[in-house]
MARKOL-259652 format. One record per residue: residue number from 1; residue in one letter; x, y, z of N, C-alpha, C, CB in turn. Coordinates in steps of 0.2 Angstrom, whole numbers, plus 5000, padded with zeros to 4 digits. Each point is the difference from the previous one (the first is absolute). Last residue first. Glycine has a CB too. Layout:
<rs>
pos,code,n_c1,n_c2,n_c3,ca_c1,ca_c2,ca_c3,c_c1,c_c2,c_c3,cb_c1,cb_c2,cb_c3
NUM,A,X,Y,Z,X,Y,Z,X,Y,Z,X,Y,Z
...
</rs>
This chain:
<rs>
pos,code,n_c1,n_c2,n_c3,ca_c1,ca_c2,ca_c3,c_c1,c_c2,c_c3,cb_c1,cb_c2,cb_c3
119,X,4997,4972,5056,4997,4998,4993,5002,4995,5002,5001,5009,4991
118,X,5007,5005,5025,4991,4997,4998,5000,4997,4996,4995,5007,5002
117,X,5027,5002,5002,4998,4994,5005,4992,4997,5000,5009,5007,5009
116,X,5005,5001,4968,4996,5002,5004,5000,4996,5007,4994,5003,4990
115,X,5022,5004,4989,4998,4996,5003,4997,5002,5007,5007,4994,4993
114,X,4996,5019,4985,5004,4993,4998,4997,4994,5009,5015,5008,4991
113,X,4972,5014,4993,5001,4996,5008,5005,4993,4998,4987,5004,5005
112,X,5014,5021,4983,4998,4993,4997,5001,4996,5008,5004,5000,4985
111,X,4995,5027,5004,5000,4996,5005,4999,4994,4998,4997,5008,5007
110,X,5009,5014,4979,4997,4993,5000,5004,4994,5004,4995,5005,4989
109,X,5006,5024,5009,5001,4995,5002,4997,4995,4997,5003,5006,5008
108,X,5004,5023,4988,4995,4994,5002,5004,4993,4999,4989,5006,4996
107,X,5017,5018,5014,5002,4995,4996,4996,4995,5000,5009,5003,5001
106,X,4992,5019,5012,4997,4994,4996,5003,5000,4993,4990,5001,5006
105,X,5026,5007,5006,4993,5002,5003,4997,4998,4994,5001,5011,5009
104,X,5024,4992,4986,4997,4995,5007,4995,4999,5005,5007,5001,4998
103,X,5009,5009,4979,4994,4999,5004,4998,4995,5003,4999,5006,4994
102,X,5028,5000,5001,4994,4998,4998,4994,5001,5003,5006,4993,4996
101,X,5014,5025,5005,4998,4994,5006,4993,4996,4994,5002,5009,5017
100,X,5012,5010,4974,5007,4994,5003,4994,4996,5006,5014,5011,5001
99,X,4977,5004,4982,5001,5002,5007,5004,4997,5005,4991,5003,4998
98,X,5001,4995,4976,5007,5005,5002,4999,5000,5007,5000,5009,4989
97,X,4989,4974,5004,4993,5007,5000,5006,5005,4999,4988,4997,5009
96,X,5017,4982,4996,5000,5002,5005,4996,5008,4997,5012,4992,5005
95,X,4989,4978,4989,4998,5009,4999,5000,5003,5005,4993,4998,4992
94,X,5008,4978,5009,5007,5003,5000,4999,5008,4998,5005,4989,4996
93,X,4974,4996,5017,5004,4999,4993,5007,5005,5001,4988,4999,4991
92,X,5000,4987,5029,5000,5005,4997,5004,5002,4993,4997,5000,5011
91,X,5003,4979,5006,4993,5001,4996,5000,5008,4997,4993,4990,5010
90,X,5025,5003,5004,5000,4995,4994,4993,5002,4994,5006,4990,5009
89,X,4998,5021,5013,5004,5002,4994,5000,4997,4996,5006,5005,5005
88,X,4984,4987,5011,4994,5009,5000,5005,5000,4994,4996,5008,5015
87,X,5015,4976,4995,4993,4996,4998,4996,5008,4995,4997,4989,5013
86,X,5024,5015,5001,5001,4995,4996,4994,4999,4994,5007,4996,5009
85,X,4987,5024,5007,5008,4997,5000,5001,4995,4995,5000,5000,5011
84,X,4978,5017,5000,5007,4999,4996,5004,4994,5004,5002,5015,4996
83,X,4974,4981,5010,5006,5003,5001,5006,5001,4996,4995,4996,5007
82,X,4975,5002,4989,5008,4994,5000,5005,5004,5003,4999,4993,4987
81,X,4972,5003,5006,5005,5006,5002,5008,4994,5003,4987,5012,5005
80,X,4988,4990,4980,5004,4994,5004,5006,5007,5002,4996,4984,4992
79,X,4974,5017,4999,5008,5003,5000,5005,4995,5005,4995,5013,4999
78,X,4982,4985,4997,5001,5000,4992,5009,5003,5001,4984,5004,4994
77,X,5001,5000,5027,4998,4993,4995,5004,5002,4995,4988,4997,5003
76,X,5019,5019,5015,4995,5000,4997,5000,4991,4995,5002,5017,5001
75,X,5012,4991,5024,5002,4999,4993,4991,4998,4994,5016,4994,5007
74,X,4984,5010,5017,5007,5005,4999,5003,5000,4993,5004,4998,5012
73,X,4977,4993,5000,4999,5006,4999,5005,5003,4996,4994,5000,5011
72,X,5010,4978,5006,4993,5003,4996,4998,5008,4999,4996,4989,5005
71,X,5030,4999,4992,4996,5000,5008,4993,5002,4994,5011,5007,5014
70,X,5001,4978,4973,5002,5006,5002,4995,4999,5006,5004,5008,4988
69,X,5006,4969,5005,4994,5005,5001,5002,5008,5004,4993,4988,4999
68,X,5025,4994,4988,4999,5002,5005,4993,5004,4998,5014,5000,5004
67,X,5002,4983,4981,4994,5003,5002,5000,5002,5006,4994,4995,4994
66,X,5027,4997,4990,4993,4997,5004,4998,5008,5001,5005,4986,5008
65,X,5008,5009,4971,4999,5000,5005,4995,4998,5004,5006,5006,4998
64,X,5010,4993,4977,4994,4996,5004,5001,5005,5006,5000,4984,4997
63,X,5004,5025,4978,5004,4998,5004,4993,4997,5005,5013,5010,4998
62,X,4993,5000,4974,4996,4996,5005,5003,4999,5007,4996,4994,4991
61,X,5003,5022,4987,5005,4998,5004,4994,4995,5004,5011,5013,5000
60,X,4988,5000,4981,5000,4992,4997,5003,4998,5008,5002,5000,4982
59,X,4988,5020,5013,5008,5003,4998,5003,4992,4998,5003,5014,5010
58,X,4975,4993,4999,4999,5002,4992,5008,4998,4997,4990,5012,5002
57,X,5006,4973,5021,4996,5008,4999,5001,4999,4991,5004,5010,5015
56,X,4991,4973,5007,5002,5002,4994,4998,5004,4996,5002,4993,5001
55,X,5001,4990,5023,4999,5007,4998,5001,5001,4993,5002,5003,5011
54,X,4991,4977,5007,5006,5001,4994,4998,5009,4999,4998,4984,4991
53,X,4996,5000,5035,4999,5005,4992,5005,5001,4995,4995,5005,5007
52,X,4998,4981,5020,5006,5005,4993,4997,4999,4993,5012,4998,5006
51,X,4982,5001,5025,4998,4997,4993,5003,5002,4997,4991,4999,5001
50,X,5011,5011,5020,5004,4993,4999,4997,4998,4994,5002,4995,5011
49,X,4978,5014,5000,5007,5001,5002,5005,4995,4998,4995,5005,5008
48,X,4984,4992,4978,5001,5002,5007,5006,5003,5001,4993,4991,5002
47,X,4987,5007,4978,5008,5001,5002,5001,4998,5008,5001,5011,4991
46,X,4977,4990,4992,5000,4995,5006,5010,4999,5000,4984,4993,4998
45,X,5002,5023,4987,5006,4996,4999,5002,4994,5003,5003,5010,4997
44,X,4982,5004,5011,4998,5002,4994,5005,4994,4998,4996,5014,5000
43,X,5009,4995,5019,4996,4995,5000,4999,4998,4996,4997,5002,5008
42,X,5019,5016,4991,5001,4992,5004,4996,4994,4998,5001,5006,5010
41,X,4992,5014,4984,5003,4999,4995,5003,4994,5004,5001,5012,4994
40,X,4991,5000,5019,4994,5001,4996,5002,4994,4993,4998,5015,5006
39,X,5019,4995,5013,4996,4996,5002,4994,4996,4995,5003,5009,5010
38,X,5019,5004,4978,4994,5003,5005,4995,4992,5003,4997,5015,4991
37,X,5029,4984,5006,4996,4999,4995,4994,5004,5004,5005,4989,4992
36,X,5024,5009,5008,4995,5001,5000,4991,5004,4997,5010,4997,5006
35,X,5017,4987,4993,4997,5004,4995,4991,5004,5006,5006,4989,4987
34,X,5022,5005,5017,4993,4996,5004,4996,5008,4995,5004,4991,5020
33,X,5022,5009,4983,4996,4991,4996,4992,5001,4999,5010,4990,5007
32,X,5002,5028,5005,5001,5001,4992,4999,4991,4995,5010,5012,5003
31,X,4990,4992,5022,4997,5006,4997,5000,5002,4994,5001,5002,5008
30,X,5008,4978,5003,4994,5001,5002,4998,5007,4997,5002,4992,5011
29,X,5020,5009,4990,4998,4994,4994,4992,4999,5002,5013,4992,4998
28,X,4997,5024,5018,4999,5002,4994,4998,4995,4993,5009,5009,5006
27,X,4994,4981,5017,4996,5006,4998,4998,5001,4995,5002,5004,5005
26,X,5017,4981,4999,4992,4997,4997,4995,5007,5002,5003,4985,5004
25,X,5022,5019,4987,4998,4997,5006,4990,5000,4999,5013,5005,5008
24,X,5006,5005,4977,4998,4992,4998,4998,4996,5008,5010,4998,4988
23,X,4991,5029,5009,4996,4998,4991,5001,4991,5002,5005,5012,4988
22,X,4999,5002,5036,5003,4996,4995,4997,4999,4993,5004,4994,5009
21,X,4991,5020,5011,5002,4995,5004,5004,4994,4993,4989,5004,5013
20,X,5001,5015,4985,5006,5003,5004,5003,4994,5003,4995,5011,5003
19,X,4987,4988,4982,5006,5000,4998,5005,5002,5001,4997,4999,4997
18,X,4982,4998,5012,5003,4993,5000,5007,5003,4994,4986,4991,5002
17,X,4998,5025,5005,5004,4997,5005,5003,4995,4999,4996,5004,5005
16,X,4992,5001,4976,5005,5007,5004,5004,5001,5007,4992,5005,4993
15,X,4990,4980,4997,5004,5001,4995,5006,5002,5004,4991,5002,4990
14,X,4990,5000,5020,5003,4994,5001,5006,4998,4997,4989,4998,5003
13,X,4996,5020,4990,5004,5001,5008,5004,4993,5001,4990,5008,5005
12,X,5005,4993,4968,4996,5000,5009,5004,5004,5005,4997,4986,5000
11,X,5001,5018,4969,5004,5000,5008,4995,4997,5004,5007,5011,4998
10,X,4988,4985,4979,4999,5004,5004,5006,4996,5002,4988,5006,5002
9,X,4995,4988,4976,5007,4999,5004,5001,5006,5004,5005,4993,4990
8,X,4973,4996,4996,5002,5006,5003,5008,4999,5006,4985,5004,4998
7,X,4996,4984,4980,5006,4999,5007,5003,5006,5001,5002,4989,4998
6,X,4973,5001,4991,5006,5006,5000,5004,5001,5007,4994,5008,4990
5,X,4992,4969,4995,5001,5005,5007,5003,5007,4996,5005,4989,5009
4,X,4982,4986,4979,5004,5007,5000,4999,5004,5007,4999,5001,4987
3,X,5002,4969,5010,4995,5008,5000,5004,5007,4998,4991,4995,5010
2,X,5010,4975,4989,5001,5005,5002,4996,5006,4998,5010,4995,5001
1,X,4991,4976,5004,4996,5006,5000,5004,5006,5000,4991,4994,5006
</rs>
């Protein structure tokens, strides 16, 4: 099964303490592995925590994560949200528009449920 998303890449707080404390200690990697998804869309998809996903965007880039449910409210249905880093930067094209930084706000997506604890 997959679906179209728009993925929105950001900074955490969490992000940002965890890199005082190291880019390869398990904070900061918890913050840039872990795709989150609106509640709404969870269930919809019957996702759990820990479930993983294929991602695939316009630029042919594919990459797997797991799932994390956004807190309720915080992230709208139809939108997935990711931490810069590795994953966030695989999935974005090379064009920098002249601005030296590729775009990195929606970007659309096609979500594919690789493996479910429900299903």
């Amino acid at each position: 099964m997959t679906e179209m998303f728009i993925l929105i890449p950001g900074r955490t707080s969490d992000q940002g303490c965890g890199i005082s404390e190291g880019k390869f200690q398990e904070k900061y990697q918890k913050q840039i592995t872990s795709l989150q998804v609106a509640p709404g869309d969870m269930e919809r998809l019957a996702l759990a925590e820990g479930d993983w996903v294929r991602l695939t965007t316009e630029f042919g880039q594919q990459v797997e994560v797991a799932v994390t449910a956004a807190k309720k409210d915080e992230l709208p249905e139809g939108l997935l949200f990711i931490a810069y880093g590795d994953i966030s930067s695989r999935l974005m094209g090379g064009d920098t528009h002249g601005s030296g930084m590729p775009t990195s706000k929606g970007i659309d997506v096609e979500l594919e449920v690789l493996r479910s604890e429900t299903a």
